[in-house]
C-alpha distance (Angstrom), angle and dihedral (degrees) to the residues before:
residue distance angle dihedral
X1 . . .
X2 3.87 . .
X3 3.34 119.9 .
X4 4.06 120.6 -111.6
X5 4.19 111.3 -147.1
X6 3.43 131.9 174.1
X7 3.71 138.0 -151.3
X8 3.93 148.3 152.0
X9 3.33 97.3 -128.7
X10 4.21 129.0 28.8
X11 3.70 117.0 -179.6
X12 3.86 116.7 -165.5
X13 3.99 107.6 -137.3
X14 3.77 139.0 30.1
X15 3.92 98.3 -142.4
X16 4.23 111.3 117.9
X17 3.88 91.0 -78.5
X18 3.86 99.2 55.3
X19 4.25 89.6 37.8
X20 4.02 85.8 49.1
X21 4.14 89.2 48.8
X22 3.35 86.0 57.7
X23 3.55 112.4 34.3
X24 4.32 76.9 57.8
X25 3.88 95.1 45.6
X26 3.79 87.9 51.8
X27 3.65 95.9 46.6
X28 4.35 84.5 63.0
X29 3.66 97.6 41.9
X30 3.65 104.7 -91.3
X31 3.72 119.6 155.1
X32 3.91 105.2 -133.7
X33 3.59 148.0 178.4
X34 3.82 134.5 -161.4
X35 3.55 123.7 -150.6
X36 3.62 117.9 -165.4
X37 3.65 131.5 177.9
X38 3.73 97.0 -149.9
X39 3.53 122.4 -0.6
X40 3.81 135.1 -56.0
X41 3.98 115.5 -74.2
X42 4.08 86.8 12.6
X43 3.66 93.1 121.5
X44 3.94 135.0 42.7
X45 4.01 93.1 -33.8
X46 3.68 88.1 63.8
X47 3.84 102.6 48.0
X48 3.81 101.5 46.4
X49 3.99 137.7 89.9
X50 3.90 114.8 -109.8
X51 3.44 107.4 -118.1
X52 3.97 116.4 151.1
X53 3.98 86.6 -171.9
X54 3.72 116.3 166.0
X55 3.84 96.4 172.5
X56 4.02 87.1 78.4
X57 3.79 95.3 49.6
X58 4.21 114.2 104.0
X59 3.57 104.6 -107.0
X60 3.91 115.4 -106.4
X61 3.64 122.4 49.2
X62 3.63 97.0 -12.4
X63 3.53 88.4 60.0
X64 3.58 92.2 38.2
X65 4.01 86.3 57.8
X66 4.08 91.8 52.5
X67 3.61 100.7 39.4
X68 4.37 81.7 57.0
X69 3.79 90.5 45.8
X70 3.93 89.3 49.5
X71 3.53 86.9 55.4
X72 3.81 101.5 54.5
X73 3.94 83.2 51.6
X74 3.86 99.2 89.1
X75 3.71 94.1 49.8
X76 3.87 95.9 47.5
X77 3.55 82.7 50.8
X78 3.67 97.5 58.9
X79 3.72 92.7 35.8
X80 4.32 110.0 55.0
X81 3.45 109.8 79.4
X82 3.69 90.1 -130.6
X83 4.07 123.1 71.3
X84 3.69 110.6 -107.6
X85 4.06 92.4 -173.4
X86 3.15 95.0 -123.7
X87 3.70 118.4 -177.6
X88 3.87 131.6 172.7
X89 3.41 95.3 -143.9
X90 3.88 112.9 144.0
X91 3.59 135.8 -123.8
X92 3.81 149.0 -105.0
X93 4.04 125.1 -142.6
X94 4.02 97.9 177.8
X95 4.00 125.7 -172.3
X96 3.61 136.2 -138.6
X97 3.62 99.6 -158.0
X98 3.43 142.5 24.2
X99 3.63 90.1 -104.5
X100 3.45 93.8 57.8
X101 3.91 88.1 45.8
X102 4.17 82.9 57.8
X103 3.78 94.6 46.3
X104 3.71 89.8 53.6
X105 4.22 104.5 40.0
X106 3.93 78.2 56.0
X107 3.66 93.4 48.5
X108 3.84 86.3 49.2
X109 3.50 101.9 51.1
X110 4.40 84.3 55.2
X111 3.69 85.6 49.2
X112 3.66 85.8 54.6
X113 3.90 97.7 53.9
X114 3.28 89.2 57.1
X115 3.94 96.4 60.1
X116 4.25 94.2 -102.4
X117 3.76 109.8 137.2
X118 3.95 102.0 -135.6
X119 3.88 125.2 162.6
X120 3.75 128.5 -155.8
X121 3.84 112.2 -133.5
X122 4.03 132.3 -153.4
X123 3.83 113.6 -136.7
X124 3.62 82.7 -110.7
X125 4.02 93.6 52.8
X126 4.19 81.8 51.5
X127 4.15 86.1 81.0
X128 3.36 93.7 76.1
X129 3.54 94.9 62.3
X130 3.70 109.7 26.6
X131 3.84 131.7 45.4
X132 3.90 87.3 -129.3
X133 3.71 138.7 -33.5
X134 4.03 131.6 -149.4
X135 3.19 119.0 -79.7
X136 3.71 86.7 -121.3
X137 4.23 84.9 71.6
X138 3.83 113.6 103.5
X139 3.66 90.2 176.2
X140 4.04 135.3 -90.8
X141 3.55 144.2 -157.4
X142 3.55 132.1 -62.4
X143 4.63 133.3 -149.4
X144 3.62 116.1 -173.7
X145 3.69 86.5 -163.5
X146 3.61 93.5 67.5
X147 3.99 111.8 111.1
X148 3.75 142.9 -173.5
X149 3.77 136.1 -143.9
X150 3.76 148.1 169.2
X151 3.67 103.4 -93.5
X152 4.06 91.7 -165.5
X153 3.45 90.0 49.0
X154 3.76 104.7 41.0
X155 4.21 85.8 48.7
X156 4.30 92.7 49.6
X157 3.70 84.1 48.4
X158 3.56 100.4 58.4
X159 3.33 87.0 43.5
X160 3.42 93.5 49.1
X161 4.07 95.9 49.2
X162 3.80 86.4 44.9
X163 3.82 98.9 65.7
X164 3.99 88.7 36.5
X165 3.86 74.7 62.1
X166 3.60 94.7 48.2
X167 3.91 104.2 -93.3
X168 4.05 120.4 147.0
X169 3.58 111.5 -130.0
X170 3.97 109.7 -159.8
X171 4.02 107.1 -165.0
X172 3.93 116.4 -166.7
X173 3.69 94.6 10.4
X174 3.92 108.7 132.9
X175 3.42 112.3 -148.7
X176 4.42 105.1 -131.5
X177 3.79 98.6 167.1
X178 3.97 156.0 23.6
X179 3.69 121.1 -166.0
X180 3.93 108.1 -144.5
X181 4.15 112.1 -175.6
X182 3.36 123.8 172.3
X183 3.83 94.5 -0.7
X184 3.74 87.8 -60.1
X185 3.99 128.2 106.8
X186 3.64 101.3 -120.4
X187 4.00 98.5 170.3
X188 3.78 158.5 -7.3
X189 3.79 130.9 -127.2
X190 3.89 116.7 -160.5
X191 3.64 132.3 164.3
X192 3.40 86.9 -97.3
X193 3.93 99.0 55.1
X194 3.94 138.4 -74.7
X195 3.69 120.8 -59.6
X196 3.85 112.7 -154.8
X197 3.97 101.9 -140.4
X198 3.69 129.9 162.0
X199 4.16 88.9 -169.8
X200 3.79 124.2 54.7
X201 3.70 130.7 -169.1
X202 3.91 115.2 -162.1
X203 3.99 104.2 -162.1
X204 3.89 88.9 138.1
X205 4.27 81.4 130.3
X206 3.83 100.9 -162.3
X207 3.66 99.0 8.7
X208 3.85 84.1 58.2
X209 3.77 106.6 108.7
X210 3.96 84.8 51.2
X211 3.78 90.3 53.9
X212 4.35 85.6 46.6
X213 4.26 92.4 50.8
X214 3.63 85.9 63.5
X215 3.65 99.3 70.0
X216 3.76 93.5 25.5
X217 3.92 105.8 -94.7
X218 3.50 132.9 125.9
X219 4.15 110.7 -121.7
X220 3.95 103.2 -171.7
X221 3.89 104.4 -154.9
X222 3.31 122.4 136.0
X223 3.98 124.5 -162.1
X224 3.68 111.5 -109.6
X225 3.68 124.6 -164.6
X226 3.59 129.4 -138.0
X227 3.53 137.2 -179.4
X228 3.34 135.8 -141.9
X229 4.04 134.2 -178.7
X230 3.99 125.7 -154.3
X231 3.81 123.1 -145.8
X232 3.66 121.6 -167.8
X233 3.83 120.4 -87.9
X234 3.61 117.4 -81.8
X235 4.01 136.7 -179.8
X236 3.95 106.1 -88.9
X237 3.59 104.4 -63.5
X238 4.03 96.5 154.9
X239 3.63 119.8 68.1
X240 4.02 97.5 179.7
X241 3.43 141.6 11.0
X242 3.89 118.0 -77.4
X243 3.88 130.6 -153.4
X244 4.01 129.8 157.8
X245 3.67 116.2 -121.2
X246 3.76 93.6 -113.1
X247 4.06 89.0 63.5
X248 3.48 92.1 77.6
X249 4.08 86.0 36.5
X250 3.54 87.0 71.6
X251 3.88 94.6 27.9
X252 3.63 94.2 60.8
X253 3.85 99.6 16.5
X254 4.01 91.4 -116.9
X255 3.87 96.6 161.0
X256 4.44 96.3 -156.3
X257 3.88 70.6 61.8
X258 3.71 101.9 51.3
X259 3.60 120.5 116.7
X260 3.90 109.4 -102.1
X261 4.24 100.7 -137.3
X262 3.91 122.2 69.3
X263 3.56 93.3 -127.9
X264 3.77 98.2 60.9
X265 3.52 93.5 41.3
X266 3.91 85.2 54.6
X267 3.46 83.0 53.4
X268 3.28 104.3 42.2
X269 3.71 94.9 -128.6
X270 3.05 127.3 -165.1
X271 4.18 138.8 165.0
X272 3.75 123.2 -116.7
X273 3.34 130.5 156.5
X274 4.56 128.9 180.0
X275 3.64 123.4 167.8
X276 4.14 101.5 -141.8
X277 3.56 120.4 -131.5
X278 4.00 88.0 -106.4
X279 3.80 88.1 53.1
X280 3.81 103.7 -96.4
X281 3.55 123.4 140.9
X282 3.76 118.0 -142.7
X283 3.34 119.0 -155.6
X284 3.63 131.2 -155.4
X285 3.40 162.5 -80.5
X286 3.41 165.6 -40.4
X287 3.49 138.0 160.8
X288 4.14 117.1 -146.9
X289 3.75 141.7 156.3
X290 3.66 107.6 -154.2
X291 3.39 101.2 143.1
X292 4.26 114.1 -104.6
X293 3.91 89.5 -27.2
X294 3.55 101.6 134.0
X295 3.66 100.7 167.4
X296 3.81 119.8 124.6
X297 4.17 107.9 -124.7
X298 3.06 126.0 -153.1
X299 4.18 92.5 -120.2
X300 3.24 90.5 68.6
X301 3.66 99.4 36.6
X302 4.20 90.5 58.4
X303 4.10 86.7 43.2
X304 3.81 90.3 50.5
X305 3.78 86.5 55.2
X306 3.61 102.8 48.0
X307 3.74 96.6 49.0
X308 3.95 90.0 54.6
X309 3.37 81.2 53.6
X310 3.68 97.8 56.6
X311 3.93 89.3 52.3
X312 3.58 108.3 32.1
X313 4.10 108.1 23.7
X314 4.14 91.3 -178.2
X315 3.80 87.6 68.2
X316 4.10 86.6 70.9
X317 4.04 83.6 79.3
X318 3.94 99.3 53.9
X319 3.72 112.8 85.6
X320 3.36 119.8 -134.2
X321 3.86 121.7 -125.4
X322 3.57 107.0 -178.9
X323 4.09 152.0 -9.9
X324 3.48 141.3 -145.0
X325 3.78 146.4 -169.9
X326 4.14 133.7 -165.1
X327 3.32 129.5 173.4
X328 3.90 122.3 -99.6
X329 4.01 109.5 -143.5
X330 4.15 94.7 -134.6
X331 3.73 123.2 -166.0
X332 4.10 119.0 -153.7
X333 4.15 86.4 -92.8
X334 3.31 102.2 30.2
X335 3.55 97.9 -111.8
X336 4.20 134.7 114.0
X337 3.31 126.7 -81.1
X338 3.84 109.8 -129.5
X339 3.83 138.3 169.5
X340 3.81 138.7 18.7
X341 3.42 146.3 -31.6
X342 4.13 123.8 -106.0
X343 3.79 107.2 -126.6
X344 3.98 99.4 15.2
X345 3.76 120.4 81.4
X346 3.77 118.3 -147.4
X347 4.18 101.4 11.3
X348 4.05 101.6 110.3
X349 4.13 122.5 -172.0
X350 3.91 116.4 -135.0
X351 4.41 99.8 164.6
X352 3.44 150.7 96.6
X353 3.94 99.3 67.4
X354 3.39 93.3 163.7
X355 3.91 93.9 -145.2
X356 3.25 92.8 -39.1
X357 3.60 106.4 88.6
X358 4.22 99.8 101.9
X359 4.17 84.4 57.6
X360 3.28 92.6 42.4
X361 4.12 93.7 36.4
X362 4.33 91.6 99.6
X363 3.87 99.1 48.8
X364 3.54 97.0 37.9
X365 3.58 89.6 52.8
X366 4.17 91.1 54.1
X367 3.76 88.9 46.0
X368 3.26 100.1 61.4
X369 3.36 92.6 36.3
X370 3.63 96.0 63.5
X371 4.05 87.8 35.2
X372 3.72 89.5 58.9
X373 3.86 104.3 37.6
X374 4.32 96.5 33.0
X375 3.47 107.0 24.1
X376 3.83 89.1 -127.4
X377 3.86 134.0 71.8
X378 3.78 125.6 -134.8
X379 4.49 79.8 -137.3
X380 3.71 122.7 53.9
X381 3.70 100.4 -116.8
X382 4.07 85.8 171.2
X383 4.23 92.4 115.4
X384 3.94 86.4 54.1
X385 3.56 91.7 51.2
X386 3.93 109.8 120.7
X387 3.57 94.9 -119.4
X388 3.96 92.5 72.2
X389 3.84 81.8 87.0
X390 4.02 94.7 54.1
Protein backbone atom coordinates (compact mmCIF):
# COMPACT_ATOMS: atom_id res chain seq x y z
CA UNK A 1 0.00 0.00 0.00
CA UNK A 2 1.31 3.55 -0.83
CA UNK A 3 2.86 5.35 1.52
CA UNK A 4 1.13 8.69 3.05
CA UNK A 5 4.00 11.56 4.07
CA UNK A 6 3.71 14.80 5.18
CA UNK A 7 5.66 17.96 5.02
CA UNK A 8 5.67 21.89 5.02
CA UNK A 9 7.52 22.31 2.29
CA UNK A 10 7.88 19.80 -1.08
CA UNK A 11 10.17 20.92 -3.76
CA UNK A 12 9.87 19.12 -7.16
CA UNK A 13 13.57 18.42 -8.49
CA UNK A 14 17.01 17.75 -7.11
CA UNK A 15 19.08 19.78 -9.74
CA UNK A 16 21.21 22.95 -7.92
CA UNK A 17 17.99 25.11 -7.76
CA UNK A 18 15.70 22.66 -5.84
CA UNK A 19 19.01 21.47 -3.46
CA UNK A 20 19.67 25.40 -2.94
CA UNK A 21 15.67 25.88 -1.97
CA UNK A 22 16.22 23.63 0.45
CA UNK A 23 19.48 23.91 1.83
CA UNK A 24 17.82 27.84 2.47
CA UNK A 25 14.41 26.56 3.81
CA UNK A 26 16.34 24.41 6.25
CA UNK A 27 18.63 27.04 7.34
CA UNK A 28 15.03 29.00 8.81
CA UNK A 29 13.41 26.03 10.21
CA UNK A 30 11.35 24.73 7.50
CA UNK A 31 10.45 21.12 7.45
CA UNK A 32 11.11 19.94 3.78
CA UNK A 33 11.11 17.26 1.40
CA UNK A 34 12.76 16.69 -2.00
CA UNK A 35 11.36 14.66 -4.55
CA UNK A 36 13.50 13.68 -7.30
CA UNK A 37 12.89 11.56 -10.21
CA UNK A 38 16.37 10.30 -10.59
CA UNK A 39 18.99 11.29 -8.46
CA UNK A 40 20.51 14.62 -7.42
CA UNK A 41 22.78 16.40 -10.16
CA UNK A 42 21.26 13.72 -12.83
CA UNK A 43 19.90 16.34 -15.00
CA UNK A 44 21.22 19.80 -16.34
CA UNK A 45 23.27 20.57 -12.98
CA UNK A 46 25.36 17.64 -13.74
CA UNK A 47 26.25 18.17 -17.43
CA UNK A 48 27.27 21.84 -17.44
CA UNK A 49 30.60 23.98 -16.93
CA UNK A 50 30.73 26.05 -13.63
CA UNK A 51 30.93 29.38 -14.50
CA UNK A 52 29.37 31.97 -11.93
CA UNK A 53 29.99 34.75 -14.71
CA UNK A 54 28.26 38.01 -14.20
CA UNK A 55 29.98 39.86 -17.10
CA UNK A 56 27.43 37.95 -19.56
CA UNK A 57 24.31 38.82 -17.59
CA UNK A 58 21.98 41.88 -19.31
CA UNK A 59 22.53 44.72 -17.22
CA UNK A 60 19.55 45.68 -14.87
CA UNK A 61 17.86 43.23 -12.77
CA UNK A 62 19.28 40.27 -14.30
CA UNK A 63 22.48 41.46 -13.39
CA UNK A 64 21.27 42.71 -10.26
CA UNK A 65 20.09 38.96 -9.51
CA UNK A 66 23.81 37.49 -10.34
CA UNK A 67 25.88 40.03 -8.84
CA UNK A 68 23.57 38.94 -5.30
CA UNK A 69 24.07 35.26 -6.06
CA UNK A 70 27.92 35.93 -6.48
CA UNK A 71 27.85 37.30 -3.24
CA UNK A 72 26.31 34.44 -1.24
CA UNK A 73 29.15 32.33 -2.96
CA UNK A 74 31.96 32.82 -0.36
CA UNK A 75 29.82 31.89 2.52
CA UNK A 76 28.35 28.70 0.90
CA UNK A 77 31.77 27.97 0.31
CA UNK A 78 32.89 28.02 3.80
CA UNK A 79 29.71 26.52 5.02
CA UNK A 80 28.94 22.81 2.94
CA UNK A 81 30.84 20.29 4.32
CA UNK A 82 31.97 19.30 0.95
CA UNK A 83 34.56 21.52 -1.26
CA UNK A 84 32.80 23.15 -4.07
CA UNK A 85 36.26 24.55 -5.66
CA UNK A 86 35.37 27.57 -5.65
CA UNK A 87 37.69 30.09 -7.06
CA UNK A 88 37.25 33.87 -7.77
CA UNK A 89 39.12 33.88 -10.61
CA UNK A 90 37.76 36.31 -13.32
CA UNK A 91 36.72 36.02 -16.74
CA UNK A 92 37.44 36.62 -20.42
CA UNK A 93 34.68 37.70 -23.19
CA UNK A 94 37.15 38.02 -26.34
CA UNK A 95 36.17 39.46 -29.94
CA UNK A 96 36.86 38.57 -33.37
CA UNK A 97 36.23 41.76 -34.95
CA UNK A 98 36.16 45.14 -34.33
CA UNK A 99 32.53 45.06 -34.32
CA UNK A 100 32.36 42.73 -31.78
CA UNK A 101 35.05 44.81 -29.86
CA UNK A 102 32.22 47.85 -30.24
CA UNK A 103 29.31 45.68 -29.15
CA UNK A 104 31.16 44.77 -26.07
CA UNK A 105 33.02 48.36 -24.86
CA UNK A 106 29.23 49.43 -25.02
CA UNK A 107 28.11 46.53 -23.10
CA UNK A 108 30.87 47.43 -20.59
CA UNK A 109 30.23 50.83 -20.01
CA UNK A 110 26.19 49.43 -18.95
CA UNK A 111 27.91 46.96 -16.83
CA UNK A 112 29.60 49.83 -15.31
CA UNK A 113 26.40 51.87 -14.36
CA UNK A 114 25.34 49.30 -12.61
CA UNK A 115 28.40 49.19 -10.12
CA UNK A 116 30.26 45.89 -12.06
CA UNK A 117 33.96 46.49 -12.33
CA UNK A 118 34.70 45.39 -16.04
CA UNK A 119 37.88 46.32 -18.06
CA UNK A 120 38.32 46.51 -21.79
CA UNK A 121 41.52 44.75 -22.96
CA UNK A 122 43.89 45.30 -26.18
CA UNK A 123 44.99 42.03 -27.85
CA UNK A 124 48.22 42.99 -26.54
CA UNK A 125 46.84 43.48 -22.80
CA UNK A 126 45.34 39.63 -23.49
CA UNK A 127 49.15 38.28 -22.55
CA UNK A 128 48.74 38.74 -19.25
CA UNK A 129 46.08 36.41 -18.95
CA UNK A 130 46.36 33.86 -21.61
CA UNK A 131 49.35 31.84 -22.92
CA UNK A 132 48.31 32.97 -26.50
CA UNK A 133 45.21 33.74 -28.39
CA UNK A 134 44.30 33.35 -32.30
CA UNK A 135 45.32 35.58 -34.35
CA UNK A 136 41.74 36.12 -35.20
CA UNK A 137 41.50 37.90 -31.36
CA UNK A 138 41.39 41.72 -31.44
CA UNK A 139 40.96 41.80 -27.81
CA UNK A 140 37.81 41.82 -25.30
CA UNK A 141 36.74 42.68 -22.02
CA UNK A 142 37.74 41.53 -18.81
CA UNK A 143 35.52 41.08 -14.77
CA UNK A 144 37.55 40.11 -11.94
CA UNK A 145 34.39 39.24 -10.25
CA UNK A 146 33.71 36.48 -12.48
CA UNK A 147 34.02 32.96 -10.61
CA UNK A 148 33.97 29.25 -11.18
CA UNK A 149 32.72 26.23 -9.31
CA UNK A 150 31.97 22.54 -9.33
CA UNK A 151 28.42 22.40 -10.25
CA UNK A 152 28.14 18.52 -9.08
CA UNK A 153 29.68 19.31 -6.10
CA UNK A 154 28.16 22.60 -5.08
CA UNK A 155 24.46 20.77 -5.87
CA UNK A 156 25.43 17.31 -3.53
CA UNK A 157 26.45 19.79 -0.98
CA UNK A 158 23.40 21.57 -0.55
CA UNK A 159 21.88 18.61 -0.55
CA UNK A 160 24.04 17.28 1.75
CA UNK A 161 23.79 20.35 4.40
CA UNK A 162 20.03 20.22 3.84
CA UNK A 163 19.33 16.77 5.33
CA UNK A 164 22.11 17.51 8.10
CA UNK A 165 19.40 20.20 8.64
CA UNK A 166 16.66 17.87 8.58
CA UNK A 167 15.48 17.86 4.85
CA UNK A 168 14.00 14.49 3.18
CA UNK A 169 15.58 13.77 0.05
CA UNK A 170 13.29 11.34 -2.09
CA UNK A 171 15.56 9.85 -5.05
CA UNK A 172 13.67 8.01 -7.96
CA UNK A 173 10.32 9.11 -6.87
CA UNK A 174 8.36 10.46 -9.99
CA UNK A 175 6.16 12.96 -9.16
CA UNK A 176 2.36 11.82 -11.10
CA UNK A 177 0.07 14.26 -9.32
CA UNK A 178 -0.87 17.55 -7.31
CA UNK A 179 -4.13 17.89 -5.62
CA UNK A 180 -5.26 21.64 -5.91
CA UNK A 181 -8.78 22.38 -3.83
CA UNK A 182 -10.08 25.45 -3.37
CA UNK A 183 -7.27 27.25 -5.24
CA UNK A 184 -4.88 25.83 -2.72
CA UNK A 185 -2.22 22.89 -3.22
CA UNK A 186 -3.36 20.47 -0.74
CA UNK A 187 -1.05 17.39 -1.82
CA UNK A 188 1.40 15.39 -3.88
CA UNK A 189 1.16 11.89 -5.32
CA UNK A 190 4.51 10.16 -6.30
CA UNK A 191 5.36 6.70 -7.02
CA UNK A 192 6.42 6.48 -3.80
CA UNK A 193 3.14 7.66 -1.99
CA UNK A 194 1.17 11.02 -1.36
CA UNK A 195 2.75 13.83 0.44
CA UNK A 196 0.18 16.13 2.15
CA UNK A 197 1.74 19.72 1.49
CA UNK A 198 0.17 23.06 1.65
CA UNK A 199 3.58 24.66 -0.11
CA UNK A 200 5.05 23.47 -3.39
CA UNK A 201 8.29 24.23 -5.01
CA UNK A 202 8.48 23.42 -8.83
CA UNK A 203 12.39 23.31 -9.61
CA UNK A 204 11.78 20.17 -11.83
CA UNK A 205 14.08 22.47 -14.60
CA UNK A 206 13.24 20.69 -17.89
CA UNK A 207 10.58 18.49 -16.68
CA UNK A 208 8.88 21.77 -15.62
CA UNK A 209 5.97 22.27 -17.96
CA UNK A 210 5.00 18.57 -16.98
CA UNK A 211 5.09 19.49 -13.31
CA UNK A 212 2.76 22.97 -14.48
CA UNK A 213 -0.08 20.59 -16.59
CA UNK A 214 -0.85 19.12 -13.36
CA UNK A 215 -2.51 21.97 -11.79
CA UNK A 216 -3.55 23.47 -15.08
CA UNK A 217 -0.77 26.07 -16.00
CA UNK A 218 1.24 26.51 -18.83
CA UNK A 219 5.26 26.32 -17.82
CA UNK A 220 7.08 27.41 -21.16
CA UNK A 221 10.60 25.77 -20.92
CA UNK A 222 12.01 24.23 -23.47
CA UNK A 223 15.05 21.68 -23.17
CA UNK A 224 18.16 23.11 -24.53
CA UNK A 225 21.17 21.16 -25.36
CA UNK A 226 24.62 21.93 -24.76
CA UNK A 227 27.76 20.43 -25.38
CA UNK A 228 30.65 20.16 -23.73
CA UNK A 229 34.21 18.46 -24.57
CA UNK A 230 36.84 17.13 -21.88
CA UNK A 231 40.61 17.32 -22.40
CA UNK A 232 42.94 15.51 -20.23
CA UNK A 233 44.23 17.12 -17.00
CA UNK A 234 46.99 19.43 -17.28
CA UNK A 235 49.17 21.68 -14.78
CA UNK A 236 47.29 25.14 -14.48
CA UNK A 237 47.39 26.51 -17.80
CA UNK A 238 44.12 28.84 -17.44
CA UNK A 239 44.18 31.71 -15.22
CA UNK A 240 40.43 32.98 -15.91
CA UNK A 241 37.49 32.03 -17.40
CA UNK A 242 37.25 32.27 -21.28
CA UNK A 243 34.18 32.74 -23.59
CA UNK A 244 33.98 34.15 -27.34
CA UNK A 245 31.85 37.10 -27.85
CA UNK A 246 29.35 35.22 -29.94
CA UNK A 247 28.49 32.91 -26.72
CA UNK A 248 26.55 35.42 -25.28
CA UNK A 249 25.37 36.30 -29.09
CA UNK A 250 23.52 33.28 -29.02
CA UNK A 251 23.00 33.33 -25.17
CA UNK A 252 21.20 36.48 -25.18
CA UNK A 253 20.30 36.70 -28.92
CA UNK A 254 22.50 40.03 -29.35
CA UNK A 255 22.85 39.83 -33.20
CA UNK A 256 26.56 42.26 -33.48
CA UNK A 257 27.25 39.06 -31.38
CA UNK A 258 25.97 36.39 -33.61
CA UNK A 259 28.20 33.89 -34.93
CA UNK A 260 29.05 34.74 -38.64
CA UNK A 261 28.78 30.90 -40.42
CA UNK A 262 25.36 29.03 -40.83
CA UNK A 263 26.57 26.06 -39.27
CA UNK A 264 27.40 27.53 -35.90
CA UNK A 265 24.48 29.50 -35.80
CA UNK A 266 22.59 26.14 -36.41
CA UNK A 267 24.41 25.10 -33.65
CA UNK A 268 24.26 27.64 -31.58
CA UNK A 269 27.92 27.81 -31.03
CA UNK A 270 29.38 29.32 -28.82
CA UNK A 271 33.19 29.45 -27.09
CA UNK A 272 33.85 28.56 -23.51
CA UNK A 273 36.65 27.53 -22.01
CA UNK A 274 37.33 26.48 -17.62
CA UNK A 275 40.31 24.78 -16.40
CA UNK A 276 38.72 22.28 -13.52
CA UNK A 277 40.17 22.12 -10.28
CA UNK A 278 41.65 18.54 -11.27
CA UNK A 279 43.16 20.16 -14.36
CA UNK A 280 40.61 19.44 -17.10
CA UNK A 281 39.74 21.78 -19.62
CA UNK A 282 36.15 21.92 -20.73
CA UNK A 283 35.44 23.09 -23.78
CA UNK A 284 32.42 24.60 -25.12
CA UNK A 285 29.31 25.02 -26.44
CA UNK A 286 26.42 24.76 -28.22
CA UNK A 287 23.11 25.84 -27.98
CA UNK A 288 20.19 23.33 -29.49
CA UNK A 289 16.54 22.53 -29.17
CA UNK A 290 16.08 19.05 -30.20
CA UNK A 291 13.69 18.03 -28.03
CA UNK A 292 15.13 15.55 -24.88
CA UNK A 293 18.04 14.36 -27.21
CA UNK A 294 20.83 14.61 -25.03
CA UNK A 295 23.35 12.78 -26.95
CA UNK A 296 26.66 14.45 -27.81
CA UNK A 297 27.15 14.27 -31.95
CA UNK A 298 29.82 14.26 -33.45
CA UNK A 299 28.88 17.77 -35.53
CA UNK A 300 29.07 19.48 -32.79
CA UNK A 301 31.85 17.73 -31.18
CA UNK A 302 34.34 18.59 -34.45
CA UNK A 303 32.74 22.37 -34.37
CA UNK A 304 33.47 22.62 -30.64
CA UNK A 305 37.05 21.81 -31.53
CA UNK A 306 37.72 24.08 -34.26
CA UNK A 307 36.42 27.16 -32.59
CA UNK A 308 38.83 26.53 -29.53
CA UNK A 309 41.11 26.43 -32.01
CA UNK A 310 40.43 29.75 -33.44
CA UNK A 311 40.86 31.33 -29.86
CA UNK A 312 43.28 29.39 -28.06
CA UNK A 313 45.67 27.47 -30.79
CA UNK A 314 47.78 25.61 -27.76
CA UNK A 315 44.63 23.62 -26.99
CA UNK A 316 45.32 21.64 -30.51
CA UNK A 317 48.02 19.59 -28.30
CA UNK A 318 45.67 18.41 -25.37
CA UNK A 319 43.86 15.25 -26.15
CA UNK A 320 40.58 14.99 -25.50
CA UNK A 321 39.16 12.13 -23.32
CA UNK A 322 35.62 12.58 -23.19
CA UNK A 323 32.23 14.75 -23.88
CA UNK A 324 29.10 15.41 -22.51
CA UNK A 325 25.70 16.99 -23.02
CA UNK A 326 22.61 18.02 -20.47
CA UNK A 327 19.81 19.68 -21.11
CA UNK A 328 19.40 23.47 -20.30
CA UNK A 329 15.65 24.17 -19.07
CA UNK A 330 15.15 27.55 -21.43
CA UNK A 331 12.35 29.98 -20.96
CA UNK A 332 11.08 32.19 -24.17
CA UNK A 333 13.75 35.10 -22.89
CA UNK A 334 16.12 33.29 -21.46
CA UNK A 335 15.55 34.31 -18.11
CA UNK A 336 14.22 32.39 -14.62
CA UNK A 337 11.08 31.74 -13.79
CA UNK A 338 10.40 32.97 -10.21
CA UNK A 339 7.40 33.49 -7.89
CA UNK A 340 3.78 32.35 -7.59
CA UNK A 341 0.96 31.39 -9.25
CA UNK A 342 -2.39 33.77 -9.66
CA UNK A 343 -5.35 31.76 -8.43
CA UNK A 344 -3.42 28.87 -6.50
CA UNK A 345 -2.15 29.44 -3.01
CA UNK A 346 1.03 27.70 -1.96
CA UNK A 347 2.43 26.25 -5.62
CA UNK A 348 5.70 28.57 -6.22
CA UNK A 349 7.82 28.54 -9.76
CA UNK A 350 11.72 28.42 -9.45
CA UNK A 351 12.76 27.27 -13.57
CA UNK A 352 13.74 28.11 -16.76
CA UNK A 353 17.40 29.36 -15.99
CA UNK A 354 18.36 29.17 -19.24
CA UNK A 355 22.01 28.08 -18.37
CA UNK A 356 22.17 30.09 -15.82
CA UNK A 357 20.91 28.24 -12.99
CA UNK A 358 24.55 27.22 -11.12
CA UNK A 359 25.19 31.34 -11.03
CA UNK A 360 22.09 31.95 -10.14
CA UNK A 361 21.84 28.61 -7.75
CA UNK A 362 22.56 30.95 -4.18
CA UNK A 363 20.00 33.79 -4.78
CA UNK A 364 17.45 31.78 -6.18
CA UNK A 365 17.64 29.61 -3.33
CA UNK A 366 17.07 32.84 -0.75
CA UNK A 367 14.26 34.02 -2.95
CA UNK A 368 12.24 31.47 -2.72
CA UNK A 369 13.02 30.95 0.51
CA UNK A 370 11.73 34.13 1.72
CA UNK A 371 8.80 33.82 -1.06
CA UNK A 372 7.73 30.60 0.47
CA UNK A 373 8.18 31.15 4.26
CA UNK A 374 7.22 35.36 4.26
CA UNK A 375 5.26 35.96 1.46
CA UNK A 376 7.66 38.76 0.45
CA UNK A 377 11.26 38.84 -0.93
CA UNK A 378 14.04 41.11 0.27
CA UNK A 379 14.66 41.38 -4.17
CA UNK A 380 11.95 42.32 -6.53
CA UNK A 381 11.67 39.21 -8.51
CA UNK A 382 8.35 40.90 -10.14
CA UNK A 383 10.11 41.07 -13.99
CA UNK A 384 10.77 37.20 -13.57
CA UNK A 385 7.38 36.61 -12.70
CA UNK A 386 5.77 34.09 -15.25
CA UNK A 387 3.25 36.36 -16.37
CA UNK A 388 5.87 38.56 -18.36
CA UNK A 389 5.11 35.99 -21.12
CA UNK A 390 1.13 36.56 -21.00
Amino acid sequence: MPEVMSSEVVVIGGGVIGAAIAYYLCREGAEVMVVEEDDLASGASGACDGFVSLQTKAPGYHLRLAMESARLFPELAEDLDVDIEYRRCGGLLLATSQEQMKELRGRAKALKAEGLEVEILTAGDLKDFLPEVGKEVKGGSYCPLDAQVNPISLTLGLAKKAQEMGATILRGCKVENIVVTNNRVREVHTTAGSIHSRRVVCAAGVGSNQIGKMIIVDVPVLPQRGQILVTESREPVLKTLVAGAEYLGTKANIQGLMPADAESVKLGLGFTAEQTASGNLLLGSTREFVGFDNQTTPEAMNAIARNALRYLPWVEDMDVIRSFAGLRPCSPDGLPILGTIKGIRGFYLATGHSGDGICLAPVTGVTISELVLDGETSLDIAPFSLYRFK
